[in-house]
C-alpha positions in Angstrom: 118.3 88.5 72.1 120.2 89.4 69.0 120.1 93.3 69.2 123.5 93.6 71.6 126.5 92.2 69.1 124.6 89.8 66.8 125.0 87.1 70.1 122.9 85.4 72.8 123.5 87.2 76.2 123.7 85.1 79.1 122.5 86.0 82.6 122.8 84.5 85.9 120.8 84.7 89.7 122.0 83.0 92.6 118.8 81.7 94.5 116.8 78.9 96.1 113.5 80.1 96.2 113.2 80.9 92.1 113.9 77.2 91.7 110.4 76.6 94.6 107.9 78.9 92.1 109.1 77.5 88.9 109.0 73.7 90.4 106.0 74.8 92.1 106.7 74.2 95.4 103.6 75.0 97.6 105.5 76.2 100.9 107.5 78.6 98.5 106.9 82.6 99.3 108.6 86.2 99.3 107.6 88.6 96.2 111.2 89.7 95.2 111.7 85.8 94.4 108.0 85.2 93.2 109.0 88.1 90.6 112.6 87.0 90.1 111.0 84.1 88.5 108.6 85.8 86.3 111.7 87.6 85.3 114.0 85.2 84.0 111.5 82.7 82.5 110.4 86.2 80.3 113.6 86.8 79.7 114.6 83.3 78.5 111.6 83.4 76.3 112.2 86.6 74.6 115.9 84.4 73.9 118.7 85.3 76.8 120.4 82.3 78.1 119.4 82.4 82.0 121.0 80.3 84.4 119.5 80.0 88.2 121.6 78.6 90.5 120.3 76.8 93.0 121.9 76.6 96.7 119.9 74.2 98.2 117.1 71.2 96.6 119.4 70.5 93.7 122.5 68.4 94.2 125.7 70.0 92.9 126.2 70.2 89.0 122.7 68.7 88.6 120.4 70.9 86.0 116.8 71.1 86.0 115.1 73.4 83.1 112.0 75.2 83.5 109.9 76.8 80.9 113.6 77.6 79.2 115.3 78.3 82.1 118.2 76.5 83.4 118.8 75.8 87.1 121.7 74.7 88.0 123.0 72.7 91.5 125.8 74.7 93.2 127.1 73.2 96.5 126.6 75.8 99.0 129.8 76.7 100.8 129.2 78.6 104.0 130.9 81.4 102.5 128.3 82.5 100.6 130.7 85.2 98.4 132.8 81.9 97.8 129.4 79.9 96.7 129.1 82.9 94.5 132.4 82.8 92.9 132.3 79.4 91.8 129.2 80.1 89.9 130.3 83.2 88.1 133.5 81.2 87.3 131.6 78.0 86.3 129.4 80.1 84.2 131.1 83.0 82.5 128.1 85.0 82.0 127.8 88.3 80.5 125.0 89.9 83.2 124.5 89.2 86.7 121.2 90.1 88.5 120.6 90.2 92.9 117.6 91.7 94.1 117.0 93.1 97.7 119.3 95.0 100.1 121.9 93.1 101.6 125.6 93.5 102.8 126.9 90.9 100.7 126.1 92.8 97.2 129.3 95.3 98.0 132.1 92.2 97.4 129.6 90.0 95.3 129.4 92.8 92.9 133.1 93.3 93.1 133.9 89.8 92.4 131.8 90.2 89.4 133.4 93.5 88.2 137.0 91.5 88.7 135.6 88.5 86.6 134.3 90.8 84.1 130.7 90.1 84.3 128.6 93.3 84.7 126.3 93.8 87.6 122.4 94.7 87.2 120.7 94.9 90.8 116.8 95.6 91.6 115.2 97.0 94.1 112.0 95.6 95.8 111.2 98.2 98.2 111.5 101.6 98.9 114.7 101.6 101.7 116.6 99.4 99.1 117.6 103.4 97.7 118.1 104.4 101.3 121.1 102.2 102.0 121.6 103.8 105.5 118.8 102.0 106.6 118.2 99.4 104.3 118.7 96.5 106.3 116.9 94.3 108.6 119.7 92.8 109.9 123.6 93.8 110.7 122.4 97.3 109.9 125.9 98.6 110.6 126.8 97.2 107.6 125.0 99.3 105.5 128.9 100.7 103.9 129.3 97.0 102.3 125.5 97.3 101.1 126.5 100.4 99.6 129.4 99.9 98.0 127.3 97.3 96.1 124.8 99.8 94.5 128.0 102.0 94.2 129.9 99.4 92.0 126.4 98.4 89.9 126.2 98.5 86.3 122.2 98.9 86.6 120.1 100.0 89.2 116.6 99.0 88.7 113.8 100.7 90.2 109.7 99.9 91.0 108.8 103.2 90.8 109.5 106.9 90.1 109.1 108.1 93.3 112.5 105.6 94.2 114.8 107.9 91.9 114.5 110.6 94.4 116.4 108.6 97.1 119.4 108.1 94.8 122.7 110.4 94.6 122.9 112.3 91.7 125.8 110.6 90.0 123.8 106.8 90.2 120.4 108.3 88.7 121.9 107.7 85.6 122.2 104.0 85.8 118.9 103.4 87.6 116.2 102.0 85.3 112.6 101.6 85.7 111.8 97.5 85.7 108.2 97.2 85.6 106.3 94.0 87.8 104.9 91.3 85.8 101.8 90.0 86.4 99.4 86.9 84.7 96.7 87.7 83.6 93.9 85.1 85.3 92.0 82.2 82.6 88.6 84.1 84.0 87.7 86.5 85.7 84.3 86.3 88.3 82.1 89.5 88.0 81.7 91.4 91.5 78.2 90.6 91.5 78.8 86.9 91.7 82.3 87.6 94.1 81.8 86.4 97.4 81.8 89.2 99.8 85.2 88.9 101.2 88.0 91.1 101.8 91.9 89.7 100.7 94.5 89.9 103.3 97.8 88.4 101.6 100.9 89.2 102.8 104.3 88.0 105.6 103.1 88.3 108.6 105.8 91.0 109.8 106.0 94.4 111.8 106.0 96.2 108.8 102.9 95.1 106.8 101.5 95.8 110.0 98.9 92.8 110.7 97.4 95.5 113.7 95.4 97.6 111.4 94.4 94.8 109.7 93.2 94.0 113.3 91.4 96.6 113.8 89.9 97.0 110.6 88.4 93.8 111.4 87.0 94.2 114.4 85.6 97.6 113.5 84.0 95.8 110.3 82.3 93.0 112.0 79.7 91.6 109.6 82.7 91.7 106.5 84.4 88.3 106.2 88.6 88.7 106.3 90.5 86.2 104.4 93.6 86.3 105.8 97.0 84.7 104.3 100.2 84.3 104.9 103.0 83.2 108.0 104.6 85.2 110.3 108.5 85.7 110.2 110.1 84.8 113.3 113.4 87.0 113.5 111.8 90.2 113.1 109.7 90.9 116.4 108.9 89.2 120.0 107.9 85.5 119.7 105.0 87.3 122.1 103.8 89.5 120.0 104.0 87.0 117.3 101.4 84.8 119.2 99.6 87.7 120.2 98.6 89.0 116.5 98.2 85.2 115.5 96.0 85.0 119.0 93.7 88.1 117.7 93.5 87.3 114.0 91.7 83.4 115.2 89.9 84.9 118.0 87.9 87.1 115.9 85.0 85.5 114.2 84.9 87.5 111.0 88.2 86.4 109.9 89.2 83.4 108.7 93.0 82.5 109.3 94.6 80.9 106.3 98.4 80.9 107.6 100.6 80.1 104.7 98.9 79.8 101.3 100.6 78.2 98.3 101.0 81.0 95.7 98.1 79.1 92.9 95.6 79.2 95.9 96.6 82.7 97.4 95.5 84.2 93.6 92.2 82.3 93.9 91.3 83.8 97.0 92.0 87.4 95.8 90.1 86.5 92.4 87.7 85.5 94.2 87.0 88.7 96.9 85.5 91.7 97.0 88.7 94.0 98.0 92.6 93.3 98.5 93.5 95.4 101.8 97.1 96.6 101.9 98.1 98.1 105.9 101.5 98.0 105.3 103.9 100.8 106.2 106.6 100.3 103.7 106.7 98.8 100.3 108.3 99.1 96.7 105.6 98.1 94.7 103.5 94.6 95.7 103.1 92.3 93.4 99.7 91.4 95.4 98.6 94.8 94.0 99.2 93.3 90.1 97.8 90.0 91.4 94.8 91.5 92.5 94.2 94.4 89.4 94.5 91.4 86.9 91.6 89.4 88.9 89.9 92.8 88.8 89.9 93.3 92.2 90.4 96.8 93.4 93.0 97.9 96.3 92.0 99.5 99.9 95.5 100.7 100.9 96.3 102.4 103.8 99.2 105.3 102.5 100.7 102.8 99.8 100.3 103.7 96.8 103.5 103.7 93.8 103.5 106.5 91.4 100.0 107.6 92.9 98.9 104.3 90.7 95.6 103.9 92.6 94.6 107.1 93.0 95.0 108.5 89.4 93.6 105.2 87.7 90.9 104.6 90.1 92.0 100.8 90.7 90.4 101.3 94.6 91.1 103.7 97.0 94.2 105.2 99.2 93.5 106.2 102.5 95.8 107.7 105.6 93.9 106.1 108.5 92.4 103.0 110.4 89.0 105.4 109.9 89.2 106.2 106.3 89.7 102.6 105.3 87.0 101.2 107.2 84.7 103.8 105.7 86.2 102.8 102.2 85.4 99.6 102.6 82.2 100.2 104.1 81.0 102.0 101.2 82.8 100.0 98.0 81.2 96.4 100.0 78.1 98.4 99.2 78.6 98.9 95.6 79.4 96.1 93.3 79.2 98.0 90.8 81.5 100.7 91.6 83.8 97.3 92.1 83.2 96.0 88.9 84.0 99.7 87.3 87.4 99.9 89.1 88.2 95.8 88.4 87.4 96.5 85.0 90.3 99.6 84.6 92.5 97.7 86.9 92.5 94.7 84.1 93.1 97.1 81.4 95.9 98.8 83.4 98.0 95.6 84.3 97.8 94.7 80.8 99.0 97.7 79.1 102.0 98.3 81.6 102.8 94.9 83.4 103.4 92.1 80.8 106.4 90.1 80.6 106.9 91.8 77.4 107.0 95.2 78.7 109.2 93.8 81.2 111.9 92.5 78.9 111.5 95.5 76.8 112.4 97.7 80.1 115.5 95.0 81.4 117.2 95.0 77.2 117.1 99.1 77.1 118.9 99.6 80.1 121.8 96.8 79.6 121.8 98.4 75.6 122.4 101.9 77.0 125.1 100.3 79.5 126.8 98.4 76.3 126.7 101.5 74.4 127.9 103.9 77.5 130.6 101.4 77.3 131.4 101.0 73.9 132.1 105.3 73.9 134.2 105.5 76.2 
C-alpha cells in the first residue's frame, strides 16, 4: 500500500484461531476469526505488511507465512495485556486491529495509544455498539470495554443500522468494513440441489437452536442438515443435552455436530435453503457463504441493512409460523430458488470481495492519517 506516505504500512492481530483457518485446521470455528483471516490475507495481497500473532500452536519467535501473511509465535503470558505488549513492542507496527467486545480492549488500546501505534477495532455483532451490554462474560466490566471503543482510532461497522447505537462524537470514526466472501469453483442449479435445508451455526442461546426445533418438527418430510457444536459456558449443561437430545431424536434432521469450515460450505452449496433463527447478529458470514453458493436465506427477524428483503436473496420472517410457511412454499419452487441464488451471486460479488474490503479498511485509516496530519 503506497498511497499513505510513499511507505508499506504494517498491521498487527493478536489471535490463535486466524493461524487454525489459514493452516487449515478442521476443528477451527467462530466467524469474527474465520473473517479476520479473510481480512488480513486481502490486505497482505493488496501490499500491507500483516503480522498475526499466534498465542498458542506456534512456539515462541517461530514464524509461519500464509498466503503473504506472517504469523508469528508469541509466548502467552497469563497476563494477556502483558502478552500483548511484548508483541506491539517486538513489532512496532503502524495499525493495530481486535475484533469483538471484550474488557481487555480499554488498556490494550491504551497500551497501544502509549506505544504510538493507532488502534482500528471491528465489530461483529450488533451489542458490540451497545457496550452496556456487550458482554457475555464479567458484564460489569463493560466501563473497561468502553473505554476501549472510546480510545479507538477506527471503529468498524457491519452495517448501517450499527451507527445508530454510537454516541454522536464516535460516529465519526466508525467505518463501514464490508464481509468477504469466496466465490465457490461451481455452483449446482436448484433443480439438481438436494432438497435440504442448511443449519450452520454455534450451538448457543442466542442463535436459538429451539426454533430451529420446531421448524423441524413442524416440517417433517424436509430434510435438516444441521452443523455446528454447542458452547458450554453459556447455558445449563441440561439444556445443552436437551437441544442436542431433540435435534438426534428427530428423524428429519441429520445431526452434523462440528463441521470443518471446507465441508460446512459444501453442505450449504449443496441445499435448498440456509435457515437463520438467531436472535442477535452483526452480519453472518453464513449469509455471504450461502448467497455466493446461490442459496437463498429463511431468516427469522435477521436481516442487515434490510439486505434480504430489498434484494430478494430469500425471505425474512417474524415467526416460527411464517418461516415454516416460507419454506413450505420456496421447497416447492426451484425455480423461484434458482431466481433468488442467481441475485444473491450477483450481490456478493458486487459488494463483498476482498477488494471492496481493502478498499473500505485503506479509506478509513487515510481519513484518520489525514485528520491527523491537520491538526
Amino acid at each position: 500500500m503506497l498511497a499513505l506516505g510513499g511507505y508499506e504500512v504494517k498491521i498487527v492481530y493478536l489471535n490463535n484461531s486466524v493461524y487454525g483457518y489459514a493452516s487449515g485446521d478442521p476443528s477451527v470455528c467462530g466467524g469474527a476469526e474465520r473473517y479476520g483471516w479473510h481480512l488480513m490475507r486481502a490486505l497482505a495481497n493488496a501490499g500491507w505488511s500483516v503480522t498475526v500473532g499466534v498465542p498458542s500452536f506456534l512456539r515462541d519467535g517461530e514464524e509461519r507465512v500464509i498466503d503473504g501473511v506472517r504469523f508469528l509465535g508469541i509466548s502467552c503470558d497469563k497476563q494477556t495485556l502483558v502478552t500483548w505488549y511484548r508483541f506491539l513492542k517486538i513489532e512496532r507496527p503502524d495499525w493495530c486491529f481486535w475484533q469483538c467486545a471484550d474488557p481487555m480492549w480499554g488498556p490494550a488500546a491504551e497500551i497501544a495509544r502509549w506505544l504510538g501505534v493507532r488502534t482500528a477495532f471491528s465489530t461483529m455483532h450488533d451489542l458490540d455498539v451497545q457496550p452496556r451490554i456487550a458482554l457475555k462474560r464479567r458484564k460489569n466490566w463493560w466501563p473497561f470495554y468502553m473505554w476501549g471503543l472510546q480510545r479507538s482510532d477506527i471503529i468498524f461497522l457491519q452495517h448501517l443500522g450499527q451507527r445508530d447505537y454510537l454516541p454522536l462524537r464516535w460516529k465519526r470514526r466508525a467505518y463501514l468494513l464490508p464481509g468477504i466472501v469466496s466465490p465457490p469453483r461451481a455452483v449446482r442449479p436448484h433443480s439438481e440441489r438436494n432438497g435440504t435445508v442448511a443449519w450452520v451455526a454455534v450451538i448457543r442461546p442466542i442463535k436459538r437452536p429451539d426454533l430451529l426445533i420446531e421448524v423441524a418438527r413442524r416440517l417433517p418430510s424436509i430434510h435438516f442438515a444441521v452443523c455446528g457444536a454447542p458452547t458450554l459456558y453459556l447455558w445449563d449443561a441440561k439444556d445443552i443435552e436437551s437441544i442436542l437430545a431433540q435435534l438426534r431424536s428427530l428423524p428429519n434432521v441429520e445431526y452434523r455436530g462440528h463441521v470443518a469450515p471446507e465441508e460446512s460450505l459444501k453442505i450449504i452449496g449443496n441445499a435448498s435453503l440456509l435457515l437463520s433463527t438467531s436472535d442477535g447478529e452483526g452480519f453472518p458470514s453464513v449469509f455471504l457463504e450461502a448467497w455466493a453458493a446461490g442459496t437463498p436465506v429463511v431468516s427469522i427477524k435477521i436481516d442487515p441493512d434490510h439486505r434480504i428483503r430489498d434484494g430478494e436473496l430469500g425471505e425474512v420472517v417474524d415467526t416460527v409460523d411464517q418461516a415454516v410457511d416460507a419454506i413450505r412454499a420456496l421447497m416447492t419452487s426451484p425455480e423461484r430458488r434458482q431466481e433468488m441464488g442467481m441475485s444473491a451471486q450477483r450481490h456478493v460479488e458486487e459488494l463483498y470481495g476482498s477488494s471492496a474490503a481493502v478498499r473500505a479498511f485503506e479509506k478509513a485509516v487515510a481519513s484518520v492519517s489525514v485528520s491527523c496530519q491537520l491538526r
